[in-house]
C-alpha positions in Angstrom: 64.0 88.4 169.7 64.6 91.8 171.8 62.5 94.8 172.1 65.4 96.5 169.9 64.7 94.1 167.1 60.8 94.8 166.7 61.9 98.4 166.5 64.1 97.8 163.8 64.2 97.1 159.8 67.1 95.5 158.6 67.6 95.8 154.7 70.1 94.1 152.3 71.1 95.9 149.4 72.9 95.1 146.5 73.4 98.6 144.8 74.7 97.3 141.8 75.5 99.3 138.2 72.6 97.3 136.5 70.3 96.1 139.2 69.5 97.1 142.8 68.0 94.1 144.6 66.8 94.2 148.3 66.2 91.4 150.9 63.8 92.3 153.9 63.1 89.4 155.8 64.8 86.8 154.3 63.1 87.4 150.8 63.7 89.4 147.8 61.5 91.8 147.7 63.2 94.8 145.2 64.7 93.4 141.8 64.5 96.3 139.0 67.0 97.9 137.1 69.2 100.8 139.1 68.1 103.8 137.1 65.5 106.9 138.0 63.5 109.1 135.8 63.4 112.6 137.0 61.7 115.7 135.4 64.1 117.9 134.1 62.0 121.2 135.7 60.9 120.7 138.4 62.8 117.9 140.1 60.5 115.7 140.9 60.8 111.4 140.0 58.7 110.5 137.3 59.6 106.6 137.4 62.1 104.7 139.5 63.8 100.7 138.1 61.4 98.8 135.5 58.9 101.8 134.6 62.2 104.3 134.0 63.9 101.5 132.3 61.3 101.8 129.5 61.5 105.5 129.2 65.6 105.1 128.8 66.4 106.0 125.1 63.3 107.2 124.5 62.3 110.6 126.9 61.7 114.2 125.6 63.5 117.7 126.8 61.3 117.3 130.1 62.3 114.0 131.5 65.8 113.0 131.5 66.4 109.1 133.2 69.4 108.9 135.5 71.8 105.9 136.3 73.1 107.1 139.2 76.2 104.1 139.1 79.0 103.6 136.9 81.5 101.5 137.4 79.9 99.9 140.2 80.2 103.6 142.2 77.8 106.5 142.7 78.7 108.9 139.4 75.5 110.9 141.2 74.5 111.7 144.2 71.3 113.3 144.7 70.2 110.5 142.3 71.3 107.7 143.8 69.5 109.2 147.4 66.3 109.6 145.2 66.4 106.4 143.7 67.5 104.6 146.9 64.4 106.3 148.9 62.3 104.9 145.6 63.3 101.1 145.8 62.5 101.2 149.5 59.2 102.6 149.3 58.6 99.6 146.9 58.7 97.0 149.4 55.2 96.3 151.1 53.8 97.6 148.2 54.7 101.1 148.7 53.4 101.4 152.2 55.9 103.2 154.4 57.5 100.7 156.5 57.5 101.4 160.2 61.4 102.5 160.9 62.2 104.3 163.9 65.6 102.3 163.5 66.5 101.4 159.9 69.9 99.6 159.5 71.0 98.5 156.2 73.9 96.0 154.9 74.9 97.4 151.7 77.5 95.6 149.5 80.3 97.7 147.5 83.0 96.7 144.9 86.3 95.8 147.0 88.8 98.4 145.1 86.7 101.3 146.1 88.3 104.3 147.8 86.9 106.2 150.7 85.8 108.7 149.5 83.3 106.4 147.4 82.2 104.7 150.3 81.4 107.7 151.9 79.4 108.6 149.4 77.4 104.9 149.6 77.2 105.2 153.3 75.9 109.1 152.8 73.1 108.3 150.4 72.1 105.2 152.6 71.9 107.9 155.6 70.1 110.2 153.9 67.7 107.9 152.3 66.3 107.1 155.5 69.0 104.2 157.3 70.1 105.0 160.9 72.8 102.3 160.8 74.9 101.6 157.8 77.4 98.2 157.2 79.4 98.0 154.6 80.5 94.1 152.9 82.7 93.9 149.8 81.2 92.3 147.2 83.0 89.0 146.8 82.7 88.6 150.3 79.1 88.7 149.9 79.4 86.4 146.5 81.1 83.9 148.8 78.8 83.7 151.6 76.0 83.9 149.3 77.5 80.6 147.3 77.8 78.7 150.2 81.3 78.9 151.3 82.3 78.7 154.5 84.2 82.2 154.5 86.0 81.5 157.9 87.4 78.3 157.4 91.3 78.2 156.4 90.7 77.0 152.9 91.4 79.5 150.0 88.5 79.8 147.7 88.7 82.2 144.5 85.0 83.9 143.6 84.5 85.7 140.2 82.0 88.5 140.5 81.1 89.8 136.8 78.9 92.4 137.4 77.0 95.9 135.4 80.4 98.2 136.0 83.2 96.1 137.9 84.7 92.4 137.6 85.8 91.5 140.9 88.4 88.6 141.2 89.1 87.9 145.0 90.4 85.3 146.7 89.3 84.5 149.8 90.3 82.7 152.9 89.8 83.1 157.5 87.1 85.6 156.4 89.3 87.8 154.8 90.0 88.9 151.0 93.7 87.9 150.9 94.6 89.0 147.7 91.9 90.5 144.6 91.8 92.6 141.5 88.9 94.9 140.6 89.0 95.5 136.5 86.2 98.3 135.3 85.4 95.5 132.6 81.8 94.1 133.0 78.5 93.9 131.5 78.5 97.3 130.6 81.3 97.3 128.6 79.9 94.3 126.8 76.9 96.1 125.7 79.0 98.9 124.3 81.2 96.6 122.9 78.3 95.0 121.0 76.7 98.6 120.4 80.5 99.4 118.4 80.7 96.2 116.7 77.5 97.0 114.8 78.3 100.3 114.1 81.5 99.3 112.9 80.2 96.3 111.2 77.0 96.4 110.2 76.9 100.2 109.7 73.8 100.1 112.0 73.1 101.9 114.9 71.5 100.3 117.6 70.4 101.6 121.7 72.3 100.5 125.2 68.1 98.3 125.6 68.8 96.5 122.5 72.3 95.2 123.3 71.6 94.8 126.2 68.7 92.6 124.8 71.0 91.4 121.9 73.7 89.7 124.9 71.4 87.9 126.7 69.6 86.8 123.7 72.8 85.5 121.3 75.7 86.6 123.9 78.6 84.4 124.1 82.3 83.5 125.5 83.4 81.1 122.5 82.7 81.2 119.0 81.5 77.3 118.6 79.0 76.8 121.4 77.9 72.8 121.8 73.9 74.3 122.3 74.0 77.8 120.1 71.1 79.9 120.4 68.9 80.7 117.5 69.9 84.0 115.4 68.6 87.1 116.6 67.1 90.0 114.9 67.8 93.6 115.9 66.3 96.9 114.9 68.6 100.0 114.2 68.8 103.3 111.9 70.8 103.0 109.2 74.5 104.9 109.4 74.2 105.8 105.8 70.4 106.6 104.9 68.8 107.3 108.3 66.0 105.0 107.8 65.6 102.4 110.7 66.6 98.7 109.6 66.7 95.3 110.5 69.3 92.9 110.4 70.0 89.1 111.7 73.3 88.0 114.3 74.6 85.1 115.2 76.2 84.2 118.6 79.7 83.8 116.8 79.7 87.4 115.8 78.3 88.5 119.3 81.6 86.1 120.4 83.8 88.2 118.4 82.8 91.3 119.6 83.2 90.3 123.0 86.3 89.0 122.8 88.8 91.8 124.1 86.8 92.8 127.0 86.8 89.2 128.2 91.0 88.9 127.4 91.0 91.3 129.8 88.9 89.8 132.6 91.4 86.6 132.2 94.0 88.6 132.4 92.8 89.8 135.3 91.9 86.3 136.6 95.9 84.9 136.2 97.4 88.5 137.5 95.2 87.3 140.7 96.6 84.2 140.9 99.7 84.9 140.4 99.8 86.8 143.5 98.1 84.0 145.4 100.3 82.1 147.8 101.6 79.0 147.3 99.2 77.1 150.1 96.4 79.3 148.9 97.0 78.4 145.3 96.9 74.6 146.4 93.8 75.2 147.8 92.2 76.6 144.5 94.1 74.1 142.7 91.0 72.0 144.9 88.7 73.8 144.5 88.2 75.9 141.6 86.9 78.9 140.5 83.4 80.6 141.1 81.6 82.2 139.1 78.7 85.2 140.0 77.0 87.8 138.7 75.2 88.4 135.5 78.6 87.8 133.4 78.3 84.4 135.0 75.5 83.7 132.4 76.9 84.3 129.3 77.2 81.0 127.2 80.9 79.1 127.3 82.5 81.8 129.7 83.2 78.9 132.2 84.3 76.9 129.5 86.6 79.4 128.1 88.0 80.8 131.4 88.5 77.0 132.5 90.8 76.6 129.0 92.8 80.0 130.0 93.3 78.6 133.6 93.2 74.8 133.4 91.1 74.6 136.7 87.4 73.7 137.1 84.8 76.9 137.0 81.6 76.6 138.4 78.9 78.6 137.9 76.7 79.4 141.5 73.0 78.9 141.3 71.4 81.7 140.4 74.5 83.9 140.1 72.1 87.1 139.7 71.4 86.5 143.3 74.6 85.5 145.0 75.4 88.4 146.1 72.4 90.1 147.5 71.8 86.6 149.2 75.0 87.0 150.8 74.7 90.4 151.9 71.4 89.0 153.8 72.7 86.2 155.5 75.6 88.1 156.5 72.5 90.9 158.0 71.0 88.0 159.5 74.2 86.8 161.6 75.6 90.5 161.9 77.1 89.5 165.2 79.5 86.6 163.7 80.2 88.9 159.7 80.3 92.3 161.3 83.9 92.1 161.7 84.5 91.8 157.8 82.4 94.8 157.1 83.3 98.8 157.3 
């Protein structure tokens, strides 16, 4: 180790729509939702992740809470600077970290322009980081999987993420040919939140279907191991009064079933423009699955019916990225090359 490094604090970040996670030496140490609680007067942050999670839906005129992400960009600035500075006070239990030289590693959807990863890198600087590297995110998926990102054997990672799907194909540690679809987990929860409405003439929060697809959320209307039916609370469309009613997965299916059309469209429009030795490869090798789309029940099953290859879902496919984006910290001298 050189004098440089006990100087410096490297940080792994993987700003994503729905979560911000963290690595600092080799561990996760941040893991709460990306969203900030600010008052509305004066400025200041109330809450930042988990605690302003819980006042989401449910604030008065003085406290508005803030995702500053959609889409997997930053939709606002000075919030995603705030909450940035926030999650990194977090680690070492909110004693300050000593940083004369912070350098961060910070992962970013791969059909961003530059103008938004200017505005990544420009919140990273001004939240503190003296050094800023930026890694697409199935790049980091990959490495985080496991693959050998260098070799020349094509390899095709599915990100599902909060705000962006990211198809990407990957091979001599390059992205040879991707698509980046706004469709994600976000759009699942509204999809759910309209399906009740439309439905069920209930109205129901972004917490409880959120709550509602990892609970009963799935891919395929016949599951071999269905979850139990779940119960959610809502107000009434046509009285007001707050309700309760009972779902099955099948319905929660249903209602998920265009935004996942479109994700497999997405998936064969990528593989169409594979090439041919590439496409041999996958053929091989299959398809990988990450993020927290990864999870929901019979997706591999049905994206492996659309495609007729094998899909396997990584371990832990919250994490893959993050861990990615910290090995590829770790051995900056042999990724730097694929970062910007």
């Amino acid at each position: 180790m050189g004098l440089f490094d006990i100087f410096s604090q490297d940080l792994a970040i993987d700003l994503g729509t729905a979560n911000t996670l963290i690595i600092y030496k080799d561990q996760v140490v941040v893991d709460e939702p990306s969203i900030i609680a600010i008052n509305r007067r004066t400025g200041v942050v109330k809450a930042v992740g988990m605690q302003a999670q819980q006042m989401h839906g449910r604030t008065h005129e003085d406290i508005k809470t803030i995702r500053p992400l959609k889409d997997g960009v930053i939709a606002d600035f000075n919030a995603a600077e705030l909450m940035l500075r926030g999650m990194i006070g977090m680690i070492n239990n909110g004693k300050k970290l000593f940083s004369p030289h912070l350098r961060m590693v910070i992962c970013i959807p791969s059909g961003i322009t530059e103008v938004e990863k200017r505005a990544v890198k420009d919140s990273a600087e001004r939240a503190g980081s003296k050094e800023v590297y930026l890694i697409p995110e199935p790049m980091a998926a990959a490495i985080g999987i496991g693959i050998d990102v260098e070799e020349p054997m094509g390899n095709m990672v599915i990100d599902i993420g909060g705000g962006t799907t990211e198809i990407a194909v990957i091979a001599l540690a390059g992205i040879v040919c991707d698509q980046s679809i706004r469709i994600a987990g976000d759009e699942f929860s509204n999809d759910i939140m309209e399906y009740m409405r439309r439905e069920h003439n209930i109205l129901i929060g972004e917490r409880s279907a959120e709550r509602m697809k990892i609970e009963v959320g799935a891919a395929l209307p016949e599951l071999d191991n269905p979850p139990p039916d779940y119960s959610v609370n809502g107000r009434d469309l046509m009285t007001g009064i707050p309700k309760q009613i009972t779902v099955s997965y099948s319905e929660i299916a249903n209602a998920l079933d265009k935004s996942i059309t479109k994700i497999e469209e997405a998936i064969l429009k990528a593989l169409e423009s594979t090439p041919p030795e590439l496409s041999a490869d996958i053929f091989q090798t299959g398809l990988y699955l990450t993020g927290g789309g990864a999870l929901l029940r019979g997706l591999d099953k049905r994206i492996s019916q659309k495609t007729k290859l094998p899909v396997y879902i990584a371990e832990d496919p919250l994490k893959a990225v993050v861990r990615g984006t910290g090995i590829a910290l770790k051995y900056l001298s042999r990724y730097k090359h694929i970062m910007t």
